[in-house]
Each structure stands twice: as structure tokens, then as C-alpha cells.
N, C-alpha and C positions, 0 to 999 in steps of 0.2 A: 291730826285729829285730836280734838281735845279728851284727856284720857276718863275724864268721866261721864261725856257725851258717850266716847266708847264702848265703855263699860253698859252703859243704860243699853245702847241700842243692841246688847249682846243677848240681853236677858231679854229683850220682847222682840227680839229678831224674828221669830218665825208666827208670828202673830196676821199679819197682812195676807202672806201666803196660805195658810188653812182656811183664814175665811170665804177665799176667792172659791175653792176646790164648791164649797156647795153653791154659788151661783152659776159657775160654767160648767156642772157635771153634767146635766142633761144634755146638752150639743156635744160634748166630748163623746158620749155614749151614744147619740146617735153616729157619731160619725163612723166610731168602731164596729159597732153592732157585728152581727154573727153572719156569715155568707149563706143564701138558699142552699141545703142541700144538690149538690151536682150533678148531673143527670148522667149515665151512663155513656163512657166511652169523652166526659169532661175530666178537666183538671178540675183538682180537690184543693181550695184555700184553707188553709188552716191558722191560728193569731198563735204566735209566742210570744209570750209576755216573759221578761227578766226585769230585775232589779239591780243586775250588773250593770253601769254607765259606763264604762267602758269600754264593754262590747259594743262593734258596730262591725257587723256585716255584710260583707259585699252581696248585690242582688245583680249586679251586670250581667250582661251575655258572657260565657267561657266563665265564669263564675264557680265553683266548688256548690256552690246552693243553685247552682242550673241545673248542673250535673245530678245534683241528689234528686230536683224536681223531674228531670226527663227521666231518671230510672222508678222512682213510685210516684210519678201523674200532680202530687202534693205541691203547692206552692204556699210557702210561707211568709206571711204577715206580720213582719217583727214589730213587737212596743215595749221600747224600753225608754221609761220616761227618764227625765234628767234630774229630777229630785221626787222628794216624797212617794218614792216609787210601793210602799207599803200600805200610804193612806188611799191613793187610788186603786188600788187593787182591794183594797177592804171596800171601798166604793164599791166597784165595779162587782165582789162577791154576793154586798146588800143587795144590786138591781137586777139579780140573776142576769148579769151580762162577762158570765165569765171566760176568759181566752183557752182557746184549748187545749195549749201547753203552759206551763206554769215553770218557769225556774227561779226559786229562791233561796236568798242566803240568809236572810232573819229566822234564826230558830223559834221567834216567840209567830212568826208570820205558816213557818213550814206548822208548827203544833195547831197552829188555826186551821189551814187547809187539811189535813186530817182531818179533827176532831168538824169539821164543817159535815162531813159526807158528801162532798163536792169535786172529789178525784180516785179515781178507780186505784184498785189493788192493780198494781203493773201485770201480777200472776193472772188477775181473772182477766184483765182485758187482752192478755193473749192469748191467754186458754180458750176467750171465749171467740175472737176474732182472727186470730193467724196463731192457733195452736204449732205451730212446727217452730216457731221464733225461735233464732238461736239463745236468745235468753232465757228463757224456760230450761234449759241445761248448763248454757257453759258464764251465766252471771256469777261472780264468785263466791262462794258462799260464807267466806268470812264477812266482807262486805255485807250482804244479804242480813245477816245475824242482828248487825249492828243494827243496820236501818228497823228491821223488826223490832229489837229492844228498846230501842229510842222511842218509833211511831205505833207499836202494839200492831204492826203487820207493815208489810213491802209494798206501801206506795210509791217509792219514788226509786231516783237513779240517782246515785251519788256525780258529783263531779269531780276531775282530778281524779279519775277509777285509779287506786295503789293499794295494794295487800299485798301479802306472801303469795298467796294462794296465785294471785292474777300474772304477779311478776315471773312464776317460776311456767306461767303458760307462754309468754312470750319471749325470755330467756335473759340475760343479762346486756344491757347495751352498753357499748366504747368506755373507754374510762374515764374520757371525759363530759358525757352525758350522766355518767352513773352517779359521779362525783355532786353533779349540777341539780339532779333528786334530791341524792340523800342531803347535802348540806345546803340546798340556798333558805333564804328567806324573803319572803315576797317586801317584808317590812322592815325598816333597819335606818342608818342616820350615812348621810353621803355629802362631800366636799366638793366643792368648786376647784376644781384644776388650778386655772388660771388666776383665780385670787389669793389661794395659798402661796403659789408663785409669788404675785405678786406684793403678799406681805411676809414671804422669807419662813414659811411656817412648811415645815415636813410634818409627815403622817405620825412617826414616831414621837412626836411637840403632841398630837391631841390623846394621850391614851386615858387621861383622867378627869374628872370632873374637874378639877381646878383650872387643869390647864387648857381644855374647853373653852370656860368662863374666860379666861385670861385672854384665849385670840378671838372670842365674840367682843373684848372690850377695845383690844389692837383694832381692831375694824374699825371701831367705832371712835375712838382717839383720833387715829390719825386721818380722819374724815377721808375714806376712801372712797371714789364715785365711779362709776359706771355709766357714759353716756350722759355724764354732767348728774347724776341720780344718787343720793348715794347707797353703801351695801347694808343690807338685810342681815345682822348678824344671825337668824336662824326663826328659817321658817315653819310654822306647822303645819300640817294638811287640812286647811280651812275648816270646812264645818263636818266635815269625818275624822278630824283630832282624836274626838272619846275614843274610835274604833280603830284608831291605827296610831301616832303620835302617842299618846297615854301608853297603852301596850309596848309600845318597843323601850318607852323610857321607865316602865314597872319593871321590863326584862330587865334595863342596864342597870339597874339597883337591886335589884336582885328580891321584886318581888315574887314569890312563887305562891300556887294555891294549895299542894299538895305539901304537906310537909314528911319530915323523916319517917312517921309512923304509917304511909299513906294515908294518914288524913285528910279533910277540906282545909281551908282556910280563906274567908274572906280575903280579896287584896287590899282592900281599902280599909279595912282594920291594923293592918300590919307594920310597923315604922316604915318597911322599905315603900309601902304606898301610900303614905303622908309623905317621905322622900319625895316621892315622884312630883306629888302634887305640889308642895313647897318646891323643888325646883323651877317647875314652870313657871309659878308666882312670882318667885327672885327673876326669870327673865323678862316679864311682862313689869315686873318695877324697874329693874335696871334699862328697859328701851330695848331691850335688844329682841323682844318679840312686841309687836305692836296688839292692840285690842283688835284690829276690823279682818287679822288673819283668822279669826276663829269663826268668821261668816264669810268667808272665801269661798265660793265654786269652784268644784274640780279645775273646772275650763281656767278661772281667774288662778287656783294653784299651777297648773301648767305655765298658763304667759310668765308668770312671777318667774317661777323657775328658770324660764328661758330667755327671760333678759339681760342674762347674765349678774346680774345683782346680789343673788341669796351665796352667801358663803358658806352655810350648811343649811339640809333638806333632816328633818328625821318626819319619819311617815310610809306611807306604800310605795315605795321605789318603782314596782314592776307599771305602776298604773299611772307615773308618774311625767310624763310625757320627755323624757330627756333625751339628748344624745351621753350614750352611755358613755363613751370617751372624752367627754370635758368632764367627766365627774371619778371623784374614789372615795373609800370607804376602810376608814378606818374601825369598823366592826364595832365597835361597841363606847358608851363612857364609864367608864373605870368609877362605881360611885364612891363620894369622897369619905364613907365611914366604913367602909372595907370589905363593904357584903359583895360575892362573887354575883357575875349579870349571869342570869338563867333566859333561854329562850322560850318564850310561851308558845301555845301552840297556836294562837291566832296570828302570832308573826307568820306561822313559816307558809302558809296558803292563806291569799286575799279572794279569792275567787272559789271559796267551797260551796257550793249551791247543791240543791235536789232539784230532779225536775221531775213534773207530776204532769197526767193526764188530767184533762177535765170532763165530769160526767154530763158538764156543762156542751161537749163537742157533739155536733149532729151525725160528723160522720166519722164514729169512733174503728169502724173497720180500718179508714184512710192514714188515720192517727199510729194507729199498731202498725202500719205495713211499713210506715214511716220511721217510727221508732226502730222497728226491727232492721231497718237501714242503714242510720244513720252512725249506731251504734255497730256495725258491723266492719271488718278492716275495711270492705271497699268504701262504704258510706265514709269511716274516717278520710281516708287517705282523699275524697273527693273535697271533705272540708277542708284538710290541711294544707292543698292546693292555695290559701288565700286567707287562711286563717291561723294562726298561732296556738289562737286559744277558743274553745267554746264551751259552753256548758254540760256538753256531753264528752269531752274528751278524756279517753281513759289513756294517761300519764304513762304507763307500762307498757302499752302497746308504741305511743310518741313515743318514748325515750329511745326505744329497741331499732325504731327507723329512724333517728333523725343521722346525718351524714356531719361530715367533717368539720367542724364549727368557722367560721369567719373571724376578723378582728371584733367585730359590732359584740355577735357571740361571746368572745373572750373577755370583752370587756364586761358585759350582765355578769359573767360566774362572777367577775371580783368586787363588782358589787353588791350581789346577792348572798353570795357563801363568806363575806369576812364575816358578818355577827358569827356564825356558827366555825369558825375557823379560828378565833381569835382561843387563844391557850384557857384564858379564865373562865370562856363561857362553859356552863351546865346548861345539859338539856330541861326539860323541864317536866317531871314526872307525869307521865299517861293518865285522861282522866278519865272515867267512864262516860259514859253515856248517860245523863238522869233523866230517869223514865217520866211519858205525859201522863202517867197515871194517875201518879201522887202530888195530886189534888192540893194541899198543903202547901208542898214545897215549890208550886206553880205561882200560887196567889202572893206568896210570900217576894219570891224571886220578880217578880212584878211591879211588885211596889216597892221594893228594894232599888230595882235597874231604874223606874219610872224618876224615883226622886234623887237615885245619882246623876241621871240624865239632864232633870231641871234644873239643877241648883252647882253643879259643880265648876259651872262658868263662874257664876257670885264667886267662889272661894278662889278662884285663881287669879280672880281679877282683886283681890283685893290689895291696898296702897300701902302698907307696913308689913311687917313681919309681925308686929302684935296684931294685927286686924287678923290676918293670917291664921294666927296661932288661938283666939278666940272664934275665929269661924269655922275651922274644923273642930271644935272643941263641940260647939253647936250643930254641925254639919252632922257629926258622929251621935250623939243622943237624939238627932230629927231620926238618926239609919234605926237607930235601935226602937225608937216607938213603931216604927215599921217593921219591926221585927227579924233583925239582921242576925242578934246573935240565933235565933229558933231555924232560921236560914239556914246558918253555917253548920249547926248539928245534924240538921239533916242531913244536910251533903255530907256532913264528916261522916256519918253510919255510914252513910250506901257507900262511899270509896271504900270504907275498911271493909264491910261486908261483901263487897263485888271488885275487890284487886283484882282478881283475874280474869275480867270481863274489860278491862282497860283499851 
């Protein structure tokens, strides 16, 4: 592809796509629509709606979701779209055709659903429908805290359920499950077996950014092919890079947000994330990452990944469709001006969602009984039958059951837990929670996120290191007329005034 075709078509990539959404909303919405209330002694359909693309669960007969259906009457109607799973749900909130479970993971998406009044306090809809819910007691209440501080009351159910509080009701599990909590990371940078083989490169060769750079160029020199094809010196996770790919590579440079004083700090103000982003620029000019992987579909990152081709992956590893045993993971890249990698905390969970009732549900009795189910050990363990992972799985209670791990198993810890294993990494200081109240720092953070969002393709694609160095120059005074540093003081107060709410 020609590189500045590529470039172009990066920047109005998603242009086609939104227009389509208001010509085919109206038949999409009929087809969805809300089920008649069910008549006595009927099963109850109820719509789940996620924005996780990952998940897909089973509905067969012997199913884990049969089992949950034959014990509360409830059959569930999953929609989980495959892209813009945000805009159609703001759709679908405009046409009051809303599903009646909601699990999402965009925090500027969960602050809408709140602030809409379009899903019940989890408290009143049990108190008011199935007061005896085990939730109503035994939900943890550190958890509990958070979600209220966050949302200005307990609408929702976290996902990945993990506290003190929770852990210490289900007890400590194996030591090699315990291990596999406390240190993986869902995100992180992983190796091709068979190519490192095959161009004589050991794990101990990539610990630095030089030498990195040095076997993306062996790759690439000694025109190494794949099925006549040749290799991919290093892929990024297509068009979810901003949210996964950026993040793991701000960690290995050692961008952090909190500094030593528990301050804020913008990352993208910081050298280590002009770092970050002048890295990726040096790949996309040297060929060794191309322009059309950054409008990649999941689906198209998976084939890439599995054609054997790509000699390194950095992105969502857990989501990433591989066999865990042709791949390894040298934890981290060592950046070349000597700042230590810190782990951020949207590395270490890809999948942290809330899910919320909707007021929008006809049969909210059906909804509670359901929830109170599903959430419960047997409800879990009826999931777990057939599921790994779902939006309601509380973590502490999996960890405490899961049995004797397999090779497959053994091989995920070591490519999950090297980022966090590797000697140089730091954690990365606890942030609190910043509250939907203040108004300010909402509109601010908006048009902040909005125009890193639009524009930060333009500066990575750009063709020199001076275009580079003049386009963040500009990129950074565009952040500040939006009001980046007023941003950053905000957030720096409320961390120092609320450390111990972290």
C-alpha cells in the first residue's frame, strides 16, 4: 500500500461507517425490540447488551446458560455488536429501545447511563423485587464504596469481583492460581517461537529497545517469509491500538500518571509519552509497522496473528486469539533513555465492565431473580461450565475453585505475568476514582480524550522525525487550547486530597 494513500485512509477511516448507522437504525431496532411481557407459568426473555467483542456465549442445549435459564424461567438474548458498540447503544438509549441488561466498559458511556436515569439502583431493585437477594448482604463493601464514589450511588456490579474484603470470604486459592491474579496482565508484548528460532534470536537478545529495533530489522534484511509471505516485524492491535498497544508501550517507557508526590499527571505531556509516541512513528517509518494495521478488526488482528507471520504482537494478549505455546514473552522493552517500565492499571484487566439493570425492562421482577442467580456460587459455577469469562464473574470466588492447571494454562501465566515479573517493572501508583460530579473536570476530560482520539493517527503517521517533532509541537498547544493543563490540576487536587480513597 502506498504510504500516503495509507495515511489518508486512516484519518477518514471511520467516516462510511457512522453514516450507514442512521439509515439502517430503524429495521435494526425493529428487529431487536422489547419481548410482550410473559404471561404466568411463561419463560421470561430478557436482551443483554455488552460492548465486550469477545465474548461469545454458548446458548446450546447442556449449556451453562440452559442451566441458569431452567433454574429462574429467564432466557437471555445476547447483543454484542462487533464495532461501534457505544454509538448504537446511544442510538438505541435516544429510541427508548433500551436492553435490559447493560454491561459496559467505556467509563464516559457507564457516566451516561447513570446520569440518563435509565437503570435502577441494584439496592432499590432488589429491595423492591426479591428483597431477600444475597446481595443486599454479602456484596462487598469495599467494592460497594467505590462504585458509589464514582457513580453518586450503586448502580451497577463490577466485573472481575476482587477486594480484600471478598477475597478473605472465599479464602486463598493454589499457588499457582494466586500467583496468576496477583501478577498477570491482560496487555503486554509477546514473540513468535518459531521465528525467533528461526533467526537465532533468545529472549535474553530482546530486553532493550535497541535491541528490539535491531531483530524488527534482522526480520526484515534477511527477507524472512512465511508461506512465500513475508514477516510482520511487529503488529499492533488494529483499531483498539489507542486502548491497548499505546498503554502497554507508555508502561515500557515508563510513562506514569501519578507521580512521587501522589499527584496527577497528564501522560501525554510527559517525555516518557512523546517517548511512546515517537516510537511508534520510528516503526511506521522504518516499515516495520505498516499504516492499514491501525484499521484492523479484531477478527483481521487474530488471522494476522495466526498465520504465523507476525514476529512480535504488543496489545491485548488474553483477547488475542493465539495458541499460547507458539508464543513467549519477554515482559517488557527496556526504553532506551533509562526510565524504569511501570505497569498501568488498564494493562493488568481488558475486560473491567459494570453491568446495570434497565428501567427500560418490562419485567423487572424476572431481571432481579436473574441477577440474584447468576451472581450466586451456583449461578457461577453453572456459567463456568462453558465459560472462562463473563461479565459478572467475581475473580475471588474463580480463582479459589479453579483445579490443577494444564500445559495450555502454564503457558497463559508466562505470557501474562512476565510484564509484572520482569525485575525493573514498578507498579504503578493507585488512582482514585474521579467523581461524575465535577462538572468541570468532565467537559474538560472530553475534549481532551475527543481530540487525542482524532488526531493522534496524523502524528504517528507522520514521514520524518522533523514532521514528527513539529507535529507534537502542535498536537500539544491544539491539547492545551482544550484545556489540558486546567485538566491536569484538577486531577492533581483530588489525588492529593483523596490518597486514601485510591
Amino acid at each position: 500500500m502506498d504510504k500516503r494513500i495509507g495515511r489518508k485512509q486512516i484519518v477518514q477511516s471511520g467516516i462510511v461507517a457512522l453514516l450507514l448507522f442512521s439509515l439502517i437504525w430503524q429495521v435494526w431496532e425493529n428487529e431487536v425490540g422489547h419481548e410482550e411481557a410473559p404471561q404466568f407459568g411463561q419463560e421470561s426473555q430478557l436482551s443483554w447488551y455488552s460492548d465486550y467483542i469477545f465474548w461469545n456465549p454458548p446458548i446450546e442445549a447442556g449449556s451453562g446458560s440452559e442451566k441458569i435459564t431452567e433454574h429462574t424461567g429467564v432466557r437471555i438474548e445476547y447483543i454484542i455488536p462487533e464495532d461501534n458498540g457505544d454509538i448504537r447503544l446511544s442510538l438505541m438509549m435516544t429510541n427508548r429501545s433500551m436492553p435490559d441488561i447493560v454491561s459496559v466498559s467505556d467509563r464516559y458511556m457507564i457516566r451516561h447511563l447513570v446520569e440518563s436515569g435509565e437503570v435502577w439502583k441494584i439496592d432499590e431493585l432488589m429491595e423492591t423485587y426479591l428483597p431477600d437477594s444475597h446481595l443486599l448482604t454479602d456484596y462487598p463493601e469495599d467494592v460497594k464504596e467505590k462504585l458509589i464514589h464514582r457513580d453518586g450511588g450503586w448502580y451497577g456490579l463490577a466485573s472481575n469481583l476482587h477486594s480484600e474484603e471478598n477475597k478473605k470470604r472465599y479464602g486463598q486459592p493454589d499457588a499457582f492460581w494466586e500467583e496468576m491474579q496477583r501478577q498477570k496482565s491482560d496487555y503486554g508484548i509477546i514473540w513468535n517461537r518459531a521465528l525467533l528460532k528461526r533467526m537465532g534470536i533468545s529472549l535474553n537478545q530482546l530486553g532493550t529497545e535497541e535491541e528490539v529495533i535491531a531483530a524488527f530489522g534482522t526480520a526484515q534484511d534477511k527477507e524472512i517469509t512465511v508461506n512465500g509471505k513475508p514477516v510482520i516485524p511487529l503488529l499492533v492491535d488494529g483499531s483498539r491500538y489507542q486502548r491497548t498497544t499505546l498503554q502497554v508501550l507508555s508502561g515500557f517507557f515508563g510513562a506514569e500518571t501519578v507521580d512521587g508526590q501522589g499527584g496527577y499527571r497528564e501522560g501525554i505531556l510527559t517525555e516518557e509519552g512523546k517517548h511512546t509516541l515517537r516510537f511508534l512513528n520510528e516503526m511506521v517509518q522504518d516499515d516495520y509497522v505498516s499504516p492499514d494495521q491501525f484499521v484492523m478488526t479484531p477478527y483481521q488482528v487474530k488471522r494476522t496473528l495466526n498465520s504465523g507471520q507476525v514476529l512480535c504482537f504488543v496489545g491485548d494478549i488474553i483477547n488475542s486469539g493465539i495458541d499460547p505455546e507458539e508464543w513467549v514473552s519477554n515482559g517488557v522493552i527496556l526504553s532506551s533513555d533509562g526510565a524504569k517500565p511501570v505497569l498501568p492499571d488498564a494493562c493488568r484487566e481488558s475486560r473491567s465492565m459494570t453491568t446495570f439493570i434497565s428501567k427500560s425492562c418490562e419485567n423487572p421482577e424476572a431481571a432481579a431473580k436473574w441477577l440474584d442467580y447468576v451472581t450466586s456460587e451456583e449461578g457461577m459455577a453453572a456459567y463456568l461450565e462453558d465459560n472462562e469469562w463473563w461479565p459478572l464473574r467475581n475473580d475471588d470466588w474463580y480463582y479459589s475453585v479453579k483445579q490443577e492447571p494444564d500445559e495450555r494454562e502454564i503457558a497463559w501465566k508466562q505470557l501474562l505475568c512476565a510484564y509484572v515479573r520482569k525485575p525493573e517493572t514498578r507498579m504503578h501508583r493507585p488512582l482514585p476514582m474521579f467523581p461524575a460530579s465535577n462538572q468541570r473536570l468532565r467537559e474538560l476530560e472530553t475534549a481532551v480524550n475527543s481530540y487525542i482520539t482524532d488526531n493522534i493517527n496524523t502524528l504517528i503517521m507522520e514521514e520524518s522525525q522533523e514532521n514528527f517533532e513539529r507535529g507534537f509541537a502542535v498536537f500539544i498547544e491544539d491539547l492545551e487550547l482544550r484545556g489540558i493543563r486546567e485538566l491536569e490540576t484538577l486531577k492533581r487536587d483530588f489525588c492529593i486530597s483523596n490518597a486514601g480513597n485510591a
